[in-house]
C-alpha positions as CSV (number, residue, x, y, z in Angstrom):
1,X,-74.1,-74.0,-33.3
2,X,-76.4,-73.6,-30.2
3,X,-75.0,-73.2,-26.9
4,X,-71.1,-72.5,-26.2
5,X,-68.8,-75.4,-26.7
6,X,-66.9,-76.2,-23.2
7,X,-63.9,-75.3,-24.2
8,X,-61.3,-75.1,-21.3
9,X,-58.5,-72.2,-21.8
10,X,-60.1,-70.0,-23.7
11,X,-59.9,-66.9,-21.6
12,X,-56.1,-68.0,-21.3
13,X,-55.7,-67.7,-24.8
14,X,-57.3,-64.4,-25.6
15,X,-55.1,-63.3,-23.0
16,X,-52.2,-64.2,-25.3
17,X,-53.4,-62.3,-28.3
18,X,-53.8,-59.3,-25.9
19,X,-50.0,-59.3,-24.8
20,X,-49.1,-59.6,-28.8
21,X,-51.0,-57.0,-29.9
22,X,-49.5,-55.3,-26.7
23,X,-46.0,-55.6,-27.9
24,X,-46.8,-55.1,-31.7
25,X,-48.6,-51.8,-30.8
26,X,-45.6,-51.0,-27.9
27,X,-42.8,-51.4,-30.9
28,X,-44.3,-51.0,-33.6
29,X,-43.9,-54.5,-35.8
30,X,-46.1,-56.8,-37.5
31,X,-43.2,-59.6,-37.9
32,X,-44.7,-62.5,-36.4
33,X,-40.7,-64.3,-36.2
34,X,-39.8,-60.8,-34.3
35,X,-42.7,-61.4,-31.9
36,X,-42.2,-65.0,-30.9
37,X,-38.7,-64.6,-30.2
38,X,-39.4,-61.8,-28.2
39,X,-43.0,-63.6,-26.3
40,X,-42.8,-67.0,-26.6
41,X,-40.6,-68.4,-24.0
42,X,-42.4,-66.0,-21.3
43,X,-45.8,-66.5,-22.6
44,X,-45.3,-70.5,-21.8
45,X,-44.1,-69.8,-18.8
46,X,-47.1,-67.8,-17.9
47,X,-49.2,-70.1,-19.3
48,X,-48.3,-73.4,-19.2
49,X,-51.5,-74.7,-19.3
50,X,-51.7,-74.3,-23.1
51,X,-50.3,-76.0,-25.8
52,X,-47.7,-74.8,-27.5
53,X,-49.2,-74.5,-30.7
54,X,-52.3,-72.5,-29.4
55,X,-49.7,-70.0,-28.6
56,X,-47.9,-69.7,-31.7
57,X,-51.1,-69.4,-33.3
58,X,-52.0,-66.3,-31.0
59,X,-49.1,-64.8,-31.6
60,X,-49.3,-64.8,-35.7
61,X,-53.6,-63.6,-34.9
62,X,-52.3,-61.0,-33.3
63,X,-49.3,-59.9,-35.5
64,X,-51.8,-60.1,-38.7
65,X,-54.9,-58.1,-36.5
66,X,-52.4,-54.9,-36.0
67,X,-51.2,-55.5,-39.6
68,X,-55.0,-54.9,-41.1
69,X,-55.5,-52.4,-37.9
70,X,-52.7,-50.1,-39.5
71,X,-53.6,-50.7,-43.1
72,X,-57.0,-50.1,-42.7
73,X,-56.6,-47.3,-40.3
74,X,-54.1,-45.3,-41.7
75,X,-54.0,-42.1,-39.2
76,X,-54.6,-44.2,-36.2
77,X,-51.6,-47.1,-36.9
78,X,-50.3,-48.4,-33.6
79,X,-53.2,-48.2,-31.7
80,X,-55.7,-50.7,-31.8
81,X,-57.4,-51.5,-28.3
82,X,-56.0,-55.4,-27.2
83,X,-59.4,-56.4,-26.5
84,X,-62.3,-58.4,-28.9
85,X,-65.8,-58.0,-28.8
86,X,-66.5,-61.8,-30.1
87,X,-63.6,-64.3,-28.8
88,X,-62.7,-66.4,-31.4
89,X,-59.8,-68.8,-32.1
90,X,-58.2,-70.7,-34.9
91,X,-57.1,-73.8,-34.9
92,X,-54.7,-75.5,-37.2
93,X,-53.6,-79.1,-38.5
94,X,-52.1,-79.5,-35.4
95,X,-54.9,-78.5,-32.9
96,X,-57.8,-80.1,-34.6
97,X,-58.9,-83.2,-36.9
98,X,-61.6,-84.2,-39.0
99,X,-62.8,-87.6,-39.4
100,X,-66.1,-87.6,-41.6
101,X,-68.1,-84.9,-40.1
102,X,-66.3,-85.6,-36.9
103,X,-64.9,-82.4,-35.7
104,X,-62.1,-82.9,-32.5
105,X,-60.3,-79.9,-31.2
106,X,-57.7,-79.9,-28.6
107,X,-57.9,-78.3,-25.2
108,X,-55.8,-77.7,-22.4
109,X,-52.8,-79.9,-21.4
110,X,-54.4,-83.0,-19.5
111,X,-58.0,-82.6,-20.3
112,X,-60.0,-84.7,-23.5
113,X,-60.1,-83.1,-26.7
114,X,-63.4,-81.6,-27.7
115,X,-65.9,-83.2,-30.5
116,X,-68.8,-81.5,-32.7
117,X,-70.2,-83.6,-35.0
118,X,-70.9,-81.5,-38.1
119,X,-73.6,-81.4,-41.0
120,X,-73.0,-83.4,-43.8
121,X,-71.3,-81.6,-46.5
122,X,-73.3,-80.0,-49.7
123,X,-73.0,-83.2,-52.5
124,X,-72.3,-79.9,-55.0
125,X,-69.2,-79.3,-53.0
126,X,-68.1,-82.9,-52.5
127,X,-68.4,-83.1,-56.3
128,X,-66.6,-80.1,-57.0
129,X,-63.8,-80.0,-54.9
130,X,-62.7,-84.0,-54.6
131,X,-59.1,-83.0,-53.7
132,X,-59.6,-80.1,-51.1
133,X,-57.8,-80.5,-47.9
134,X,-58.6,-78.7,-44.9
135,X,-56.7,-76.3,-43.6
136,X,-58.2,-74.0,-40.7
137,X,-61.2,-74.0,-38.3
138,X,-62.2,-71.1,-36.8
139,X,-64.0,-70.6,-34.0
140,X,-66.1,-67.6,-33.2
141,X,-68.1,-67.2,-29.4
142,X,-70.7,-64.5,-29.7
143,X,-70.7,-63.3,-25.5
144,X,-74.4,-61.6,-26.6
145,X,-76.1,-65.0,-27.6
146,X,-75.6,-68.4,-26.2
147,X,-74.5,-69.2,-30.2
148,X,-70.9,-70.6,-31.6
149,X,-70.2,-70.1,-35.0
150,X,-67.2,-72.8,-36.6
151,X,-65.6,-71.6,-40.0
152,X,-63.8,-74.4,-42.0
153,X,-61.3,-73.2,-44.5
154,X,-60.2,-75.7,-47.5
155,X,-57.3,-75.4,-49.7
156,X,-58.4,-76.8,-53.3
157,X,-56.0,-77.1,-56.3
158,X,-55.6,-74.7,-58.9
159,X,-58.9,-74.6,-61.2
160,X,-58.5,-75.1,-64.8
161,X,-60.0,-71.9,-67.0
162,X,-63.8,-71.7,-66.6
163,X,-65.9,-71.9,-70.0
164,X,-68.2,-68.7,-69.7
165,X,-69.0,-65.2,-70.4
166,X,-67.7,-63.0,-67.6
167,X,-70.2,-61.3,-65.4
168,X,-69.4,-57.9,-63.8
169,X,-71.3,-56.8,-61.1
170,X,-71.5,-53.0,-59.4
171,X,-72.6,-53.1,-55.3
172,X,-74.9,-50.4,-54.7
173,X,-76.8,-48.7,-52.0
174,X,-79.8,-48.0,-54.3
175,X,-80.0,-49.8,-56.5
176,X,-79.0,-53.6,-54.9
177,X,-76.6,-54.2,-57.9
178,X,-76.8,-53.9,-61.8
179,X,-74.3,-56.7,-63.8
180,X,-72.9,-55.7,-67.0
181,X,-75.6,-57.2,-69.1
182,X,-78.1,-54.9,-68.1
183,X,-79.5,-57.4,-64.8
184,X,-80.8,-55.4,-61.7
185,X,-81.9,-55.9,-58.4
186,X,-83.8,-52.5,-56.9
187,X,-85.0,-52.9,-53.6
188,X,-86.8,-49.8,-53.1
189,X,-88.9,-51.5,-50.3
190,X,-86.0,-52.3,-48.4
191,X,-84.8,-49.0,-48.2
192,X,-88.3,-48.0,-46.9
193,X,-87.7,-51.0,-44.3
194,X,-84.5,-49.9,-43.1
195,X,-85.4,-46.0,-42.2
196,X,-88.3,-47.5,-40.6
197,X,-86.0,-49.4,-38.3
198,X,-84.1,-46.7,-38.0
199,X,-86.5,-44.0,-36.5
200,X,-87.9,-47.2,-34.2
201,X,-84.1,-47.0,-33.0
202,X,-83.7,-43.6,-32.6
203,X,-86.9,-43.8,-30.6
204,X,-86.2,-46.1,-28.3
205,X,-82.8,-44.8,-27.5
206,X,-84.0,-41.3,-26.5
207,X,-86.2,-43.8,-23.9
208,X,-83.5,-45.7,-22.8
209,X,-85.2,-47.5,-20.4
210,X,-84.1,-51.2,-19.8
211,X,-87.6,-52.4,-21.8
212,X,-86.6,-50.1,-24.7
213,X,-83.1,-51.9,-24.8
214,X,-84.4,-55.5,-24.8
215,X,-86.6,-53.8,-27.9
216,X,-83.6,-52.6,-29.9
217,X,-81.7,-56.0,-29.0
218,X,-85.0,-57.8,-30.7
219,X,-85.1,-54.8,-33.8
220,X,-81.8,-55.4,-34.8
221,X,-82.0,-59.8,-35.0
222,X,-85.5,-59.1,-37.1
223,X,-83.5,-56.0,-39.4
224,X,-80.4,-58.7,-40.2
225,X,-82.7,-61.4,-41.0
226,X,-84.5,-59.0,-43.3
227,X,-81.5,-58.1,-44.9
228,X,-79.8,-61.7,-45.2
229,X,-83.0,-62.8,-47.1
230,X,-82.9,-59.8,-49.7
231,X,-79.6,-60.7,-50.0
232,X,-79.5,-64.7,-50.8
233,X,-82.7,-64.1,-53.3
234,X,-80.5,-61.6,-54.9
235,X,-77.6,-63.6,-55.0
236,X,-79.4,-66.6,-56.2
237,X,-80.5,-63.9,-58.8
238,X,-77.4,-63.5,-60.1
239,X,-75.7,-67.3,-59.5
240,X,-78.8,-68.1,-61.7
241,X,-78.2,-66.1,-64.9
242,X,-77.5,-68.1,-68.0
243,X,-74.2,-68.8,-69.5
244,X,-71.8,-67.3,-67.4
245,X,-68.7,-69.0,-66.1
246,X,-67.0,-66.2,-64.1
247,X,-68.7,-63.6,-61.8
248,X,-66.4,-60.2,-60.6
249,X,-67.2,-58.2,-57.9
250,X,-65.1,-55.0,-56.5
251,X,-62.9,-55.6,-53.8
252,X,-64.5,-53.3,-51.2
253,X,-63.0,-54.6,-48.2
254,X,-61.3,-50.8,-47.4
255,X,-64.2,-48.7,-48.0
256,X,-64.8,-48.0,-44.9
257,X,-62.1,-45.9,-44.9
258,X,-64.8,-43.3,-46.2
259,X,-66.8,-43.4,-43.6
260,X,-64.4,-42.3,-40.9
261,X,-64.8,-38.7,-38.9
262,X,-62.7,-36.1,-40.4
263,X,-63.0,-37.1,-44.1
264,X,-64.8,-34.6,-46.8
265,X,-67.5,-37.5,-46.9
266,X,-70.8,-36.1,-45.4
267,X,-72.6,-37.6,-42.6
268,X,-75.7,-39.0,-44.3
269,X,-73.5,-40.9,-46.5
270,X,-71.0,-42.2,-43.5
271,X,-73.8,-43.2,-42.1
272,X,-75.4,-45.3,-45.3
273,X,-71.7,-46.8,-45.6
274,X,-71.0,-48.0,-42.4
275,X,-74.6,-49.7,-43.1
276,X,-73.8,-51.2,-46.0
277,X,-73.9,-55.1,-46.2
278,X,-71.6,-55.6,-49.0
279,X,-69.7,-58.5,-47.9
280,X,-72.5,-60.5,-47.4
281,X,-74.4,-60.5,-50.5
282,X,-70.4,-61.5,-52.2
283,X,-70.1,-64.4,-49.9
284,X,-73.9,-65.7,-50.5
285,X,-73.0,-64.9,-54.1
286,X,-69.4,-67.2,-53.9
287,X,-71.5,-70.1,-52.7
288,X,-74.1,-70.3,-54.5
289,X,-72.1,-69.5,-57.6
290,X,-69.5,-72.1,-56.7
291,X,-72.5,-74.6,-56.6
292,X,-73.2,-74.3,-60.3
293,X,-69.3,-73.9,-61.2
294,X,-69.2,-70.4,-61.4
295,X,-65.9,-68.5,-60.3
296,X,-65.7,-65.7,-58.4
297,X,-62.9,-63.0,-59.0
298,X,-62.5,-59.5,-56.9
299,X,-61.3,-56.8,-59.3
300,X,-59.2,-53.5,-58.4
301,X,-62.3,-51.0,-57.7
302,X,-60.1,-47.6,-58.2
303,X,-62.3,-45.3,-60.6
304,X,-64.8,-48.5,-62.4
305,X,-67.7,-45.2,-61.2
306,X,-65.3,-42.2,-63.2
307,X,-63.8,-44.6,-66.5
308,X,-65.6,-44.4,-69.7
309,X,-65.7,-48.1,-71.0
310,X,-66.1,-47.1,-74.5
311,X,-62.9,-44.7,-74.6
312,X,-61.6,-45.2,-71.6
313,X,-60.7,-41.7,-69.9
314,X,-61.1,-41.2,-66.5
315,X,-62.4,-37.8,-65.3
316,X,-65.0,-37.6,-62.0
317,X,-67.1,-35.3,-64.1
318,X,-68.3,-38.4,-66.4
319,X,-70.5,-39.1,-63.5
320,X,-73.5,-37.0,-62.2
321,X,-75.6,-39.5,-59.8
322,X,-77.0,-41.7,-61.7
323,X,-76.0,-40.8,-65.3
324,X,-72.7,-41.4,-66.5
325,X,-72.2,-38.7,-69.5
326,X,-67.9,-38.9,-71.1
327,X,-66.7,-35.6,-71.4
328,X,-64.3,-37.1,-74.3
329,X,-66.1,-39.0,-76.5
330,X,-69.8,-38.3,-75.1
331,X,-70.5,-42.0,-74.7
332,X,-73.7,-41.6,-72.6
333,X,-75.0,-44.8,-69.9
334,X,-76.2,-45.1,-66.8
335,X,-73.3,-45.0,-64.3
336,X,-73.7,-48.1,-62.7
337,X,-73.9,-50.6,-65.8
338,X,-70.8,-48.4,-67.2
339,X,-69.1,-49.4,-63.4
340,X,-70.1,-52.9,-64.4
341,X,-68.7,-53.1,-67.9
342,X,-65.2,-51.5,-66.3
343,X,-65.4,-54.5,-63.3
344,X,-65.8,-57.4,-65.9
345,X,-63.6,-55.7,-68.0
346,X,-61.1,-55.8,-65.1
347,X,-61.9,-59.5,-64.7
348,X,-60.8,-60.6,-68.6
349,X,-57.6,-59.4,-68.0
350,X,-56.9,-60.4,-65.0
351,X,-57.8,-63.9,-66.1
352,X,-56.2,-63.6,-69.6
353,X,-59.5,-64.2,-71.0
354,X,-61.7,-63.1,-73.5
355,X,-65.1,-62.6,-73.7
356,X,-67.2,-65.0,-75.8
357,X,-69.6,-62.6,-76.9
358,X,-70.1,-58.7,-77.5
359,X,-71.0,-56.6,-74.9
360,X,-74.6,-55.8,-74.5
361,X,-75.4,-52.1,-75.0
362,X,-78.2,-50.4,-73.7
363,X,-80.0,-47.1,-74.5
């Protein structure tokens, strides 16, 4: 979406999430009940511009933003700043409607509601999901780019079992990802790309002269483009392999825990993690798997890199870099296809399935 919408209160609300998170961090609770019994009543009063609702919905934002704060900060609970880089705000059944692809959001007390008429809706996702209902919108203000970006959130009914082998795929920073029947993605170039960018960067911020930072600004938008596009062909890679009805993927959403100061993990690799553009090749992954009726399941990823999938024992001297070697039973692989064989593994029993086929081995 181009341009900011003109959306009256917003600086009110932000303010709202700040005094949450202000009295979550200040006593140390994450119960959203606790919070608007204890902020509700003075928060209207201080703002009674805003709708109710808007409030209510700040206060459980806030509530659930120091809740994944202290989970996925564990030496550093109770103290995340009350402050957001990119504004955003969600807006429920009772702030918004959809008619069509007519979006209308409400605003302040007194002033018209705002509309956005929306694309049209994929026909894939109109055929697959009939019965969804929407739930949430979201709305995201970047304050760097005169951009807006609107998440809509659907709840569908429960999915009957999906016909299908079951595809595991291991994340990597090497090697894109290798799937558990033997598919890859290597992206050697890109690698080459991104430490080119990365010296220009390191250049230009020894200049730091205000032409140098208009040149990083532009570097970075032509880097993330580069990188989105590796990562829908290789999702469309992977949404395209034959036969499948279920594709698993790790749930990596705490690894950056690794990549904080003071852990045994080395700089070079903090560095290459904090870097790391996992999330986005899942969610191009999700859609364009979801377009063909694929499902897409996040498995446990505790030790898929140090189990043997033949025998099963887990020791972290199976794996040296790119070989995985069992110290049991000797069952030799390389490491990531082994990880990917443990993550679809995962998958089957999750889902209670079982696989129509053997597993593929390879030398």
């Amino acid at each position: 979406m181009q341009g900011h919408p003109p959306l009256p209160g917003l600086g009110l609300q932000i303010l709202v999430r700040v005094s949450a998170v202000s009295w979550c961090d200040a006593n140390h609770s994450v119960n959203a009940v606790a919070a608007q019994k204890a902020l509700y009543y003075s928060l209207r009063a201080r703002f009674p511009q805003l709708l109710a609702q808007f409030v209510c919905n700040a206060l459980r934002d806030a509530a659930g933003a120091v809740r994944s704060w202290n989970s996925n900060h564990p030496k550093r609970r109770w103290s995340l700043k009350a402050s957001r880089r990119k504004p955003t705000i969600r807006f429920d059944l009772r702030t918004m409607g959809l008619r069509g692809n007519l979006l209308t959001l409400s605003s302040m007390h007194g002033l018209k509601r705002q509309r956005f008429l929306l694309p049209s809706i994929p026909a894939w996702f109109d055929e697959r999901y009939p019965e969804r209902r929407l739930q949430t919108v979201t709305l995201v203000l970047d304050p760097t780019n005169p951009t807006a970006r609107l998440t809509l959130t659907f709840r569908i009914p429960k999915t009957e079992p999906v016909e299908g082998r079951v595809l595991g795929v291991d994340l990597g920073m090497h090697a894109l990802y290798k799937d558990s029947e033997g598919g890859e993605y290597r992206y050697p170039q890109v690698q080459r790309v991104r430490r080119r960018y990365a010296y220009d960067r390191r250049t230009l911020q020894e200049k730091g002269t205000r032409s140098a930072h208009r040149r990083l600004k532009a570097i970075g938008r032509r880097e993330e483009r580069f990188i989105r596009d590796v990562d829908h062909r290789a999702a469309k890679r992977l949404a395209d392999t034959p036969g499948i009805g279920v594709m698993a993927f790790e749930d990596l959403t705490r690894i950056r825990r690794l990549a904080r100061k003071g852990t045994r993990t080395g700089r070079r690799r903090r560095n290459m993690l904090n870097q790391w553009p996992f999330s986005q090749l899942q969610e191009f992954a999700a859609y364009k798997a979801a377009a063909k009726g694929i499902q897409v399941v996040m498995v446990d990823p505790a030790y898929t890199s140090q189990r043997c999938n033949r025998c099963g024992y887990v020791d972290k001297g199976n794996r040296d870099r790119a070989r995985f070697d069992c110290l049991r039973c000797g069952h030799s692989d390389d490491a990531d296809h082994n990880a990917a064989l443990n993550i679809r593994d995962r998958a089957i029993q999750s889902l209670g399935q079982t696989q129509g086929q053997g597993a593929v081995n390879h030398p």
